[in-house]
N, C-alpha and C positions, 0 to 999 in steps of 0.2 A: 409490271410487277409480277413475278411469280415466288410460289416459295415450293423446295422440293427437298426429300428425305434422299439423302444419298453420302455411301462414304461415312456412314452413322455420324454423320452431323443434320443439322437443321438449317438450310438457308436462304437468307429472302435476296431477290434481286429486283433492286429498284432501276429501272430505263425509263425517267420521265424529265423531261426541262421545268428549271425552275418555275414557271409560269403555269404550272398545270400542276404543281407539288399538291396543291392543297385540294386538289378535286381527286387524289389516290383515296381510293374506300373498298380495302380488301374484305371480303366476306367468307368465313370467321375472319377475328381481330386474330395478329400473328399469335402465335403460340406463347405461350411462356419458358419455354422449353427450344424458341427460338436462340441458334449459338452462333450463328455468322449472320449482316447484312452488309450484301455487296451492292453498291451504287453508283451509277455511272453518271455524268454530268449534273451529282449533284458534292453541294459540300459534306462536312463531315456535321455540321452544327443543322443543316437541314434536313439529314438525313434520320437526326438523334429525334430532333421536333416529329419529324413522321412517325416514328417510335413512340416516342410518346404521348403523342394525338388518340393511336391507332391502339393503344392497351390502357388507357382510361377505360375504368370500369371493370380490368381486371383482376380479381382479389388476390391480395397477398405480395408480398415482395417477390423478387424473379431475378434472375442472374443477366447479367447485362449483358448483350451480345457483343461481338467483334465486329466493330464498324469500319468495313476495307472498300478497296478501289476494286473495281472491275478487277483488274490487273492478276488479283490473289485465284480469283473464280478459273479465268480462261488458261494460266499457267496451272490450276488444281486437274482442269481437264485433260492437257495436256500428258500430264506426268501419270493422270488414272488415279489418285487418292488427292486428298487433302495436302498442299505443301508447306512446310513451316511458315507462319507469320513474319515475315520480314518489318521493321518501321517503315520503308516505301510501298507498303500494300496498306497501312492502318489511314485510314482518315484523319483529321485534325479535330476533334470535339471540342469548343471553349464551352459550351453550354452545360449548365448544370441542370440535368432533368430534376423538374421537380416531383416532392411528393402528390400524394393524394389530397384530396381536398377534407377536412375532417373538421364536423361543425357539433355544438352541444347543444342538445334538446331546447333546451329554454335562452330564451334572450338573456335574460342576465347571467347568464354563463359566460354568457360572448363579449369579446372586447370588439365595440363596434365604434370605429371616428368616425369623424363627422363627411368626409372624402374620402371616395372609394370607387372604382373603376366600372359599376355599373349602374349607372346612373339612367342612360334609357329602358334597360330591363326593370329597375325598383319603378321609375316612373308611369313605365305601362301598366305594370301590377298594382299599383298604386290609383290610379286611373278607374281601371276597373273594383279595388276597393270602395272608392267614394261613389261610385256606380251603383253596387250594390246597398250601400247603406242609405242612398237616395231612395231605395225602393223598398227601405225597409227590410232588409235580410242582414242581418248583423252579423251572422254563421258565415256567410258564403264573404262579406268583405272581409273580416276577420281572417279570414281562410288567405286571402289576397294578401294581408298588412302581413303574415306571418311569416309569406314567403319572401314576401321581400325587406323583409326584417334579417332572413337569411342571406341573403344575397349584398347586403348591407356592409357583414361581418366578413366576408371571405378576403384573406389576404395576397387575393392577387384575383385580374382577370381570367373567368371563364374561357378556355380553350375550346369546349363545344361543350354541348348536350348531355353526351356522357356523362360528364362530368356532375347533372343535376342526381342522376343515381345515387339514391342513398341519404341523398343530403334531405333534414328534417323540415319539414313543412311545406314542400314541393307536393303539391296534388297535380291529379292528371288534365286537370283544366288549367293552372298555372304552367305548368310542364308545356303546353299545348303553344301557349303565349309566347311565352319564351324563347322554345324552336322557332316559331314564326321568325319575333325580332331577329333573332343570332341569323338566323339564316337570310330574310329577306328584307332586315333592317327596319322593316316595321309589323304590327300585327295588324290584320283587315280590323277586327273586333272592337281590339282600342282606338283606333281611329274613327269607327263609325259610332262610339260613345261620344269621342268628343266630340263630336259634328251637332250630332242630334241636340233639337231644341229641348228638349226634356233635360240632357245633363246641363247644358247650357244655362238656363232658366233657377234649375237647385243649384248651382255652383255660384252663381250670380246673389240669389236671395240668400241663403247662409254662409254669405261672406256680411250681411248686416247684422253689426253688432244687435242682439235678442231675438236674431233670431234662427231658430234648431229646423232641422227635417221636416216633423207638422207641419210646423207654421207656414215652410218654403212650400210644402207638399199641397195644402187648403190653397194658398192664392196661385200655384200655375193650376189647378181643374180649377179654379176660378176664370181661369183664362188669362191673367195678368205675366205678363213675359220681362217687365223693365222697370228700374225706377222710376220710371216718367209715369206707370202704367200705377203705380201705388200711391202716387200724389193725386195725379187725375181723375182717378177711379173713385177717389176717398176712403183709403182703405181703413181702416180703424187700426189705428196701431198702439202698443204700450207707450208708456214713458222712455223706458231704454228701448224700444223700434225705433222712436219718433227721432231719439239720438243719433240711433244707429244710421238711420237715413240721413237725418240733417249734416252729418257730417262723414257721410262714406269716402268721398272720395281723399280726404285728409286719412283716415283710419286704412284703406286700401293701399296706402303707402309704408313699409315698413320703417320700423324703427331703426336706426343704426345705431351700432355699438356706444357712438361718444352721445346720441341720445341718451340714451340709457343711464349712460354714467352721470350725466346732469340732471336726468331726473333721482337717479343714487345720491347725492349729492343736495338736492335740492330735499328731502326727504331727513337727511341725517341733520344738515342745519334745522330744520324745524325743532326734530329729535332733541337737538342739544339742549333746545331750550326748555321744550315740554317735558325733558324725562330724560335729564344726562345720564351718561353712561348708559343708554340704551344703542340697543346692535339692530345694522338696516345691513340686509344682507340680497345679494342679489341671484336669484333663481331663475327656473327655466329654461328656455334655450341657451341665455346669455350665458348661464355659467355652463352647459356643455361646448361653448367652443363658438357657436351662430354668430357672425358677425350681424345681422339682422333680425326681427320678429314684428309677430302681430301686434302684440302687448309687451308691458314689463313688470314682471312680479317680482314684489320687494315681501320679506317677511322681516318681521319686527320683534324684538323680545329685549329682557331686558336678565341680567344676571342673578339680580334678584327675585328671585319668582313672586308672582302676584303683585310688584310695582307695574307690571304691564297695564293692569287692568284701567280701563280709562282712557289708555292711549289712543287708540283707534278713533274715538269721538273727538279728542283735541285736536289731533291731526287733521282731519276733516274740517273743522269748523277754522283752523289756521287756513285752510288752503281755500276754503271760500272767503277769506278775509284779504287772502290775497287776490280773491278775484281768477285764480286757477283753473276752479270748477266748473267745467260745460256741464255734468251729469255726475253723478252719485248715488250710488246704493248700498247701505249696510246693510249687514248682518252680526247678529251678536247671538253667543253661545250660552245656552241656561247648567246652571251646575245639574239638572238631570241629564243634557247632553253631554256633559264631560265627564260624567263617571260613567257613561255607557260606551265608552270611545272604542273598546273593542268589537263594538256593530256598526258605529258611526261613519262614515267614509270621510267628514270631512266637517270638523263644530266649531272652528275657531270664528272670532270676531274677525268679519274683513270688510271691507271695501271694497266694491268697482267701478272705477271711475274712468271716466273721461276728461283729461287735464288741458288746459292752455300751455301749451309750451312756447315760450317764449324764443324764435328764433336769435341768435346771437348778430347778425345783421339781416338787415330786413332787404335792404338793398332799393331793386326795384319790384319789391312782391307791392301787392296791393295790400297783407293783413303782413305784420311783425310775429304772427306765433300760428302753430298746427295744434290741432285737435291731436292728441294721442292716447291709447288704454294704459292706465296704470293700474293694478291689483295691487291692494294692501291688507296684508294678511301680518296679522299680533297672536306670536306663539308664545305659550309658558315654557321656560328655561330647560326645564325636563323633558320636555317635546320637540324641541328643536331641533335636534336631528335627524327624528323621523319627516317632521314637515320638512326639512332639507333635502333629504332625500324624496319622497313624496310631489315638493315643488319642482324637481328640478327636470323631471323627467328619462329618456320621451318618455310617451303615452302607452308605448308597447313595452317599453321597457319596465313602466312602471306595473302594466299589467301581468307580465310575463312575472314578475318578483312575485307580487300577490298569490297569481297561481302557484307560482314554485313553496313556496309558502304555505300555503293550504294542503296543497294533494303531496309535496315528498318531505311535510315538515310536522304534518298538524299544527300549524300555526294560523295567525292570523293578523296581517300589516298590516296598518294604514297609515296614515300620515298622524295620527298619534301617539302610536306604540306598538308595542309587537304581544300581541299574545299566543301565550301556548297553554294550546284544548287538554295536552294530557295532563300536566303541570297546574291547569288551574289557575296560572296568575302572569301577570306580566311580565316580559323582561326587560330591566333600563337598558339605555347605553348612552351614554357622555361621546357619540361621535357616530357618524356612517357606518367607519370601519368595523366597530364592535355591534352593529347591527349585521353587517355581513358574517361576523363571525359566530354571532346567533344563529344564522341560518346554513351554519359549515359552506358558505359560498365565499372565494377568492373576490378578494375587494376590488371595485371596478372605479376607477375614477370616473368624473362628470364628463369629462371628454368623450370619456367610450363608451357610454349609455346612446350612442343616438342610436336606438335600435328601429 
């Protein structure tokens, strides 16, 4: 490859075989002010790709050059200037160069599905997130979830490196990661986390249901490395530990979608009886698109405000009558929690339970039903579309609103309401969409929250 000033034009000449195309790495990137490239034994659609590999990260739009055959170069020699562009000097381009990659500050800006083409890049980053928040640094995983909360939303794959320039929430230790994978298909880093009996051990204990970081963090300097090592040991566990263990390996199984829907189902027939015309609605990953999950969270309300009240305790005491209930835990909201809802993160009456689910043939299992997490959470009529919002997630998504909320809104979200600090008082909304139009953000369906 060279490029040379002559004949007051600009032009590059590529001489390299397909098989080496992509090890060409000119230093500086070509010009923008580049106006011919001549290219020998390559196509007109590979030559465009070089093109635009090789000026990622150059700002600003740029005039496209004249993509010819050798042919135009050694006849321009010939003649001593430049010779008119004939169409058997031009190359064939089908390829449409794309633009630049262009991302908006905050997650919920972003329209992010649930599939998306980098999938071992979020993974690594992701990797090293749960890494750090094993050890306690909520900054530095944070920092991880953010970037790959970015990489999530782009709609199309990464071409190279370059292309991370610019783009929000890429730090230079992410940045670092990243070249590794692209380049040598893994990073040394992430690999030697997951190896290590330390991630191993925290990833193992807070996958049991009750139990958080601490808790996993106190029994490995205990020394305890397995489930075997928590029975044997004696280790003193909660009520919901004692759960979580007794039934890990059932809960370690995700739910799939037509679970879900029978326990939806199994939920609203209760409903009908205890409080007709009450609404079971289904949140969480299910309703961004997951054909799977850890758990299933239903919320409950009813049209009439305040018939709600009650619900949560019938419901519970029907589903031990059925004999449903492996575990159970309520909570219930006091009316000084619900009129302080603009501090509150989170005051409604709910449930967390562990249910008998009844397989639909048993076949040759040895038990007829799985252990599964069901969340039951009873919101008041008025609330419900914050809790809709609020339940449904992700996690980053629902953080990233919060913040957008606070520092570009003076407001304050949660899964009860929206309050605004200048204003003084709340604002309703009768839907999602009219809370995104409280916040001047473009309404984002549950689909494309998975940030």
């Amino acid at each position: 490859m060279s490029c040379n000033q002559a004949m007051g034009i600009r032009v590059c000449s590529l001489n390299k075989s397909r098989a080496d195309l992509t090890q060409l790495r000119p230093h500086p990137p070509p010009s923008a002010a580049l106006t011919h490239v001549v290219a020998e034994q390559l196509t007109g659609d590979e030559a465009a790709a070089w093109l635009a590999r090789e000026r990622g990260g150059v700002g600003g739009p740029s005039p496209h050059p004249a993509m010819l055959d050798l042919s135009w170069l050694t006849e321009s020699i010939s003649a001593g200037q430049p010779v008119p562009i004939e169409p058997r000097h031009r190359l064939q381009v089908t390829t449409t160069v794309e633009p630049s990659l262009q991302v908006a500050p905050y997650a919920c800006q972003r329209r992010t599905p649930l599939d998306h083409p980098h999938s071992a890049l979020v993974m690594a980053l992701e990797t090293l997130a749960e890494a750090a928040l094993f050890e306690g640094e909520e900054a530095r995983g944070l920092a991880f979830t953010r970037a790959a909360s970015v990489l999530r939303c782009l709609p199309r794959a990464l071409r190279g490196t370059h292309e991370l320039s610019g783009l929000p929430g890429i730090g230079a230790h992410s940045h670092r990661v990243l070249q590794e994978v692209l380049e040598d298909g893994v990073c040394v880093e992430v690999e030697t986390v997951k190896q290590s009996e330390r991630y191993q051990t925290m990833k193992l204990f807070t996958q049991i249901f009750g139990v958080g970081v601490r808790t996993a963090d106190r029994w490995y300097r205990e020394g305890l490395r397995s489930l075997g090592d928590l029975r044997s040991h004696g280790t003193r566990l909660t009520r919901e530990q004692q759960a979580g263990v007794q039934y890990f390996e059932d809960l370690a199984v995700p739910v799939g979608q037509a679970e879900a829907e029978s326990l939806v189902c199994l939920v609203l027939d209760a409903t009908a009886h205890l409080l007709p015309n009450a609404s079971v609605t289904l949140a969480g990953g299910f309703r961004r698109g997951k054909p799977c999950g850890h758990d299933v969270d239903l919320l409950l309300s009813h049209p009439e405000e305040g018939r709600e009240v009650g619900l949560l305790g019938s419901l519970v005491a029907w589903l031990g009558e059925q004999d449903l209930l492996l575990y159970q835990h309520s909570s219930y909201s006091t009316a000084a929690e619900a009129s302080s809802s603009c501090r509150a993160l989170d005051r409604f009456d709910r449930c967390f339970t562990i249910l008998r689910l009844v397989l639909p043939t048993a076949g040759t299992r040895v038990r007829a039903w799985r252990a599964v997490r069901l969340d039951l959470v009873v919101v008041p009529h008025s609330q419900l579309p914050f809790a809709l919002l609020g339940w449904t997630g992700s996690r980053h998504f629902e953080r990233e609103l919060r913040r957008f909320a606070r520092h570009e809104r003076e407001m304050v979200l949660n899964s009860h309401g929206l309050y605004d600090m200048r204003q003084g008082t709340f604002l309703l909304a009768s839907s999602e969409e009219e809370i995104f139009q409280h916040l001047g953000l473009d309404y984002i369906p549950p689909t494309l929250r998975n940030a």
